[in-house]
N, C-alpha and C positions, 0 to 999 in steps of 0.2 A: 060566183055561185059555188057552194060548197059541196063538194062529191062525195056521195057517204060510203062507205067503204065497208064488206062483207066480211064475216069471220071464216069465207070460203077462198077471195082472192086473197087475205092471209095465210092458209095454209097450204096454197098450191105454187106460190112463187117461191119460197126459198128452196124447196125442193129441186126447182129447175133451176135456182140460182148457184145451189151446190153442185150441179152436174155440170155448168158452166165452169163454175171458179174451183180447180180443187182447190186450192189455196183456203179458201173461204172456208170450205166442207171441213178441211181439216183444222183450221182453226175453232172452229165451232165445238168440231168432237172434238178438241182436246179439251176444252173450255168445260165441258159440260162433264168430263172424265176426272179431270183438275176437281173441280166442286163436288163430285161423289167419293172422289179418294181423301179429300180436305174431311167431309161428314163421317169417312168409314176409321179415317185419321182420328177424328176427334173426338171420337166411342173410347178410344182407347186410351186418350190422353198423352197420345204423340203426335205432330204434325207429319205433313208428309215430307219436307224437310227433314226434320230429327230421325224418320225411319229409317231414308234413303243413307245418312251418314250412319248410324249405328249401323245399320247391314255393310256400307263399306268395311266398317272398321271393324265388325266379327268376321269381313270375308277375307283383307289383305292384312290389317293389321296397323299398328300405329301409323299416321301419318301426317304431315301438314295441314294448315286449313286451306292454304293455298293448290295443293293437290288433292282435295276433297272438293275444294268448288270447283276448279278445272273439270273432275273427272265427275261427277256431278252433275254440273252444267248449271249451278247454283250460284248467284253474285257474290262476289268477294264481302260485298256488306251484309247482303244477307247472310251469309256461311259465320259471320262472326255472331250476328244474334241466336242463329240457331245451336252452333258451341257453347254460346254464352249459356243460353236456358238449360242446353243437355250439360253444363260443368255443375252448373245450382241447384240442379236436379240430382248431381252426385251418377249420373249415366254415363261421363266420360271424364275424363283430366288430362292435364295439359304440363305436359311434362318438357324440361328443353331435350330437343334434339341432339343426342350425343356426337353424330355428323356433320351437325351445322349449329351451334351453339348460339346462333343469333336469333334462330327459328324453334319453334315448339314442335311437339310433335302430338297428336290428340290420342288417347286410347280409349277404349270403351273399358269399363267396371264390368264387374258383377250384377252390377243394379243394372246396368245400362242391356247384359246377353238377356237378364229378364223380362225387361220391356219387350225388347224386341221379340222374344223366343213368343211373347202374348200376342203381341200385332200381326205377327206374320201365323199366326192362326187360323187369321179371319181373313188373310190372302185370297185363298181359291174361291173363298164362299164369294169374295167381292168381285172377284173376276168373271167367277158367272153369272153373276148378277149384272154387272156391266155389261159384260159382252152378250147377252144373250139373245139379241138376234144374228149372232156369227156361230156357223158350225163348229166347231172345232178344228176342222181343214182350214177354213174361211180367219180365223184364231192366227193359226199357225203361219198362213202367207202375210196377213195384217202384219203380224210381229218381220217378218223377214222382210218384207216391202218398208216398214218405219225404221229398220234396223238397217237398212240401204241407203233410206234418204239420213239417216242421221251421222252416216259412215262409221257404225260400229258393228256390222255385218264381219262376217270374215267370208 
């Protein structure tokens, strides 16, 4: 016999399922973070891939794509499709490494500090928009508590 099922024990188990599993909870938000920042990404006609490496590369400067997905936390195959679109894009170039002649080195363009200097415009608006049932205190420890478990705290 078939149980028919409420759209009220639907919305009171995951709730107590997140408070069981952090693991779960946190998978979830980021899930659901990932896909707002993908749509807030795709306004502007950069992924959030491409945003993450041009910000690299206008914050340290030239570098590998091997030290761009490392430092990233971006797959080695992904970080090549993402270079690939930002080089055909004319956003970054790929220059050999005068240190290591076997390796490249990526830099961002002129075109490439324009995009970005456009994307990260709409930075704060999306962040409050995201986060908005966190205080701002509540903001501040989130970021210190992911920035812990990720071991990039100091």
């Amino acid at each position: 016999m078939a149980t028919k099922t409420t759209d009220r024990a639907q919305t009171i188990y995951f709730p107590r399922l997140a408070g069981e599993r952090l693991d779960i909870a946190l998978c979830r938000a980021s899930a659901a973070v990932a896909r707002a920042a993908e749509t807030q990404a795709d306004e502007h006609g950069i992924g959030v891939g491409q945003h993450l490496v041009l910000k690299m590369l206008a914050a340290v400067g030239p570098c590998s794509q091997q030290t761009l997905s490392e430092e990233l936390r971006i797959d080695r195959s992904v970080m090549v499709g993402v270079c690939d679109d930002l080089e055909k894009a004319g956003h970054v170039r790929r220059e050999r490494n005068p240190a290591d002649r076997r390796a490249y080195a990526v830099t961002i363009t002129d075109s490439g500090r324009g995009l970005l200097a456009e994307a990260e415009t709409s930075v704060p608006e999306f962040l409050d928009r995201t986060f908005q049932a966190l205080t701002p205190a509540e903001r501040d420890h989130l970021t210190a508590l992911l920035g812990k478990l990720l071991n990039v705290a100091g």
